[in-house]
Each structure stands twice: as C-alpha cells, then as structure tokens.
Legacy VTK file of the C-alpha trace (Angstrom):
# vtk DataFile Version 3.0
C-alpha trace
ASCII
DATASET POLYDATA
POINTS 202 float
13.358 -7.952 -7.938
10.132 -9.369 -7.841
7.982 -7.992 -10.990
4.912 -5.753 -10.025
1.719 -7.819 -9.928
-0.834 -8.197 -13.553
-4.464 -7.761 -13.790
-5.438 -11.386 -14.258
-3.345 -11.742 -10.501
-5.580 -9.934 -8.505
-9.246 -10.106 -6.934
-10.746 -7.023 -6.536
-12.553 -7.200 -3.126
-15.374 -4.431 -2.571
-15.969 -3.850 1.401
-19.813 -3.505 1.693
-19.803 -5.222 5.247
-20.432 -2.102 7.876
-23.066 -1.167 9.915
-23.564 2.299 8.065
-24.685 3.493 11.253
-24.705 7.019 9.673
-27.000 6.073 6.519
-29.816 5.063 8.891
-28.562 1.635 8.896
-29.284 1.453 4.958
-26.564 -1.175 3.605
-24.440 1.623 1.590
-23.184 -0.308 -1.116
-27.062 -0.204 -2.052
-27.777 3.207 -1.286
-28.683 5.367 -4.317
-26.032 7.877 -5.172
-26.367 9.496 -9.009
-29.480 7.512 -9.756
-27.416 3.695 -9.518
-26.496 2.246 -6.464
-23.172 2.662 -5.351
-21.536 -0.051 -5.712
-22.519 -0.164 -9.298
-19.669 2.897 -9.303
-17.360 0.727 -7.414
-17.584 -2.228 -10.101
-17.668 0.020 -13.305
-14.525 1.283 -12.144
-12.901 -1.666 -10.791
-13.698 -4.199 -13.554
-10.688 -3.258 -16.242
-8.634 -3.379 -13.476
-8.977 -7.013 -12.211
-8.694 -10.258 -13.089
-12.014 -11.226 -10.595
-14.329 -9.413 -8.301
-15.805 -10.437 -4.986
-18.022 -8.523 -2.758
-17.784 -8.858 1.182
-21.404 -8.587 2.466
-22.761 -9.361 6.034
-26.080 -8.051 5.012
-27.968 -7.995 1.862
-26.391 -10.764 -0.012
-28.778 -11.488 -2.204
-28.953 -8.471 -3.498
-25.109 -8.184 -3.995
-25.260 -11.701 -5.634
-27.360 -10.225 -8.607
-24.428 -8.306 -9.416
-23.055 -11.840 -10.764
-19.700 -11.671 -8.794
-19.416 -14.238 -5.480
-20.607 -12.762 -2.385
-19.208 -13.733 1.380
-19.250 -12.538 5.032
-16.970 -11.848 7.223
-16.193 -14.469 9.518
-16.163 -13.074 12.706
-19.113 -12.929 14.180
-20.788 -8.913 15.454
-19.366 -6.985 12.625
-15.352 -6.695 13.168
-14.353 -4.101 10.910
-12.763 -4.351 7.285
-9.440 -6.368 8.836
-12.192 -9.274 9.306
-13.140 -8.262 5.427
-9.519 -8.570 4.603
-8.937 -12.237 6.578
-12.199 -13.532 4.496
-11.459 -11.986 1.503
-7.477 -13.430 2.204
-9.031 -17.179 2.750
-11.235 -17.298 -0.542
-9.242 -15.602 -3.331
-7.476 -17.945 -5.965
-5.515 -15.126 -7.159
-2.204 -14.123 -5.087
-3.120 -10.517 -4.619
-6.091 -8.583 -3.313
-7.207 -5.270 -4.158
-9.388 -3.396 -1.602
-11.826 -0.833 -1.338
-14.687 0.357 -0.112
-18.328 0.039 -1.410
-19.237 3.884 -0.478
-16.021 5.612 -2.614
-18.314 6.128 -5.773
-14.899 7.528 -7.890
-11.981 4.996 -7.537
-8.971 6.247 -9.609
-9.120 4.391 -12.753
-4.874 3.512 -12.086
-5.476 2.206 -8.446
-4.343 -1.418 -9.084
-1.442 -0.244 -10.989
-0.133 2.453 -8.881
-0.031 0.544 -5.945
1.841 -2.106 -7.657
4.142 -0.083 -8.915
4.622 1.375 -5.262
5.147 -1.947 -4.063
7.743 -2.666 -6.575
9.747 0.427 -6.274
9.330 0.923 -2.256
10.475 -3.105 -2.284
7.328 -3.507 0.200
5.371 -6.348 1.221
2.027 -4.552 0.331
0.947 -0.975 -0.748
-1.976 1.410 0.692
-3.245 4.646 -1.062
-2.436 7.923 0.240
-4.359 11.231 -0.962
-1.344 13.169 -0.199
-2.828 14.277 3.157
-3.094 10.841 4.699
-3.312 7.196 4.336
-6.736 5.694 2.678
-5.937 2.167 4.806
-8.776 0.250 3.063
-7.501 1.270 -0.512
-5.242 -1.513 -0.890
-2.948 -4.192 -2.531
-2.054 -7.110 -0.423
-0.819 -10.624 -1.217
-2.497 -13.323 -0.582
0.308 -15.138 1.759
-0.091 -12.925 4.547
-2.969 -14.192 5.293
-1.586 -16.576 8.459
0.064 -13.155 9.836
-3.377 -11.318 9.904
-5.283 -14.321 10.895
-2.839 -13.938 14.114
-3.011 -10.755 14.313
-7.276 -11.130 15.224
-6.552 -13.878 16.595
-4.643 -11.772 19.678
-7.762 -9.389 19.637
-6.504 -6.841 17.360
-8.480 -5.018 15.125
-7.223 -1.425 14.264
-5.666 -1.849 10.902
-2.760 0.786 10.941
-1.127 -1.794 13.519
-1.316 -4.752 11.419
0.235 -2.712 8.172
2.888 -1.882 11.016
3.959 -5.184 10.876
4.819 -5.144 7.462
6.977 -3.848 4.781
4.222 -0.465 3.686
4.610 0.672 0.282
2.691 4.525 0.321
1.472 4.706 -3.396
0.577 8.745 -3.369
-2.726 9.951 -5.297
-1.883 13.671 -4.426
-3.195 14.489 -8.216
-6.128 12.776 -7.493
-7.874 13.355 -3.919
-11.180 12.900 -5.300
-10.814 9.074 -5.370
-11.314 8.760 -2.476
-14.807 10.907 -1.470
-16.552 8.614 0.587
-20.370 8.456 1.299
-20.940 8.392 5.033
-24.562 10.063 5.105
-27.054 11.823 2.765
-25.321 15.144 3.442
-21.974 13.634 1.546
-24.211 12.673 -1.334
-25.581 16.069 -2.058
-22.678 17.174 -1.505
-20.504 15.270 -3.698
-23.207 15.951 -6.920
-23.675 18.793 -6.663
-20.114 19.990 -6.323
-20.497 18.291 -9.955
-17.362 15.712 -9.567
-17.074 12.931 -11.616
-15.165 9.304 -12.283
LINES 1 203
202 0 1 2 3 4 5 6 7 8 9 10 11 12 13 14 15 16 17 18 19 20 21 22 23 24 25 26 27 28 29 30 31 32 33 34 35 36 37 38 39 40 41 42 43 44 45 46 47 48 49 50 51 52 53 54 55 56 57 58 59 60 61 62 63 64 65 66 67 68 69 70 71 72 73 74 75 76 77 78 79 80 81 82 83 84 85 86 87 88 89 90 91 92 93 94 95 96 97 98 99 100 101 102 103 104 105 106 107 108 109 110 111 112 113 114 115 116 117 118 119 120 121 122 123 124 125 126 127 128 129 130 131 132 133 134 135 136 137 138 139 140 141 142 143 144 145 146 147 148 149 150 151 152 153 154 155 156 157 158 159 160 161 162 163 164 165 166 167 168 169 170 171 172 173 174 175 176 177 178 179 180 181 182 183 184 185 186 187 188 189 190 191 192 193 194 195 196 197 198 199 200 201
C-alpha cells in the first residue's frame, strides 16, 4: 500500500481567486476579519502543515506577494472557478501533492493535511476531500499532482463543476464531524459578525 503523504510532500494552495461578488467585490482573502486579513488566518494555520505555500490570485497580487509565498493566476481567462485554481496550482507545484482551501475559511482544522491523508490511505483513493459530517467541503482538499493531465481534460471539454471531476476518481471522504467549525466561510459582512461574535476560535 502506498504510504500516506509527509509534510515536506505537499504545497499548500490558498484559493483567493473569486469574484467575491457578495463582499462588494472586495478581494476576500484581504478583507479584514478579527482585526488581520483573512488570509493571514489561512497561512497561520496552514504553515505547520506544509512543506510550501502558494497563493492563487487573479486580483491583488501584489498584495498577496508581500505575504512572501509565490503568487499565480488562474489560467483561464474570465474567472473559471477553483477547478481552474486547481489546474494552475496542478502545473506549478514541485511537490507531488496539493492541499486546498479557501482564502475566506478563517479556522482550518489544525489536522487537515493529515486527516485527509490518512483517508486516502485507508479508503485506498486517488485523492481525499473534507466532509463536515453534513456534506462535502469540495475545495478542502488533497490531490496529487499526476492528475493533473485528467483535469486539464476535463476543462478542456468545457467542464467546470467540480463534484464531476472528483467523480472520475477514486474519492477518499476524510469526515470532520467533530469539527464543523473548520469550515465557516466568509461570504459577506453579515458572516463576519456573525462568526465573532458567536466567539469561535482556531
């Protein structure tokens, strides 16, 4: 059996590429949230758990870039969705595993990487999403680097909804039922108030 992936194996890719349509076009990742910007969440958490860090931007790259970690767009051209994230993120890594998630999930579980290895190991999968016990988190995931060809096709028919690509492959379901929280996301203003002042935490 194939032995579960290490840290110094896999990049950790932060999605900060949408629209945020729903933030008043504010690029999220940016957007205050606890006094820090979130993403600054996003990399405090992610950083033990990684052997490298990149950051998939379309806008505000210079910005991101200050961070230290390299910085890259998508692609595709008119804002694709994070499946155009993935195929960039796929084509630049050096490490054979990627790590996904969001910019505007201020409280990833400190065990993601290694849960959803060990998911992939035990479900004998070809990569591993998150699940909060209610329903997949699709972007909260572990995915080797070699299937990058596969999901370059996949676009490349004009697909872009990402449950049909995992469809494709052998899913490992890595369940955070003990830990929901992880994956709060901040769509709007309301969310952030929200989220503080219901007082949770990392």
């Amino acid at each position: 059996m194939t032995s579960a992936p290490q840290t110094e194996d896999i990049t950790g890719v932060i999605l900060a590429g949408g629209r945020a349509r729903r933030m008043g076009g504010i690029d999220k990742g940016l957007a205050s949230f606890g006094n820090r910007p979130l993403i600054e969440w996003v990399i405090d958490a992610l950083r033990p758990q990684v052997g490298h860090i990149m950051i998939n931007a379309n806008r505000s790259q210079t910005d991101y870039a200050r961070y230290g970690y390299p910085v890259f767009a998508d692609a595709m051209a008119d804002f694709q969705g994070p499946l155009a994230g993935f195929s960039s993120a796929l084509a630049r890594i050096a490490t054979p595993w990627m790590l996904s998630l969001p910019c505007d999930g201020p409280y990833p579980a400190p065990d993601l990487a290694t849960r959803l290895a060990a998911a992939l190991i035990e479900q004998q999968a070809e990569l591993a999403v998150a699940s909060d016990g209610e329903r997949l988190q699709p972007v909260y995931a572990l995915i080797p680097r070699h299937l990058a060809p596969s999901l370059d096709a996949f676009l490349g028919e004009g697909e872009r909804k990402i449950d049909r690509w995992y469809a494709r492959h052998r899913l490992a379901v890595a369940r955070f039922d003990d830990r929901p929280d992880a994956f709060a996301n901040i769509n709007s203003l309301v969310d952030a108030e929200r989220l503080l002042g219901g007082g949770m935490h990392p």
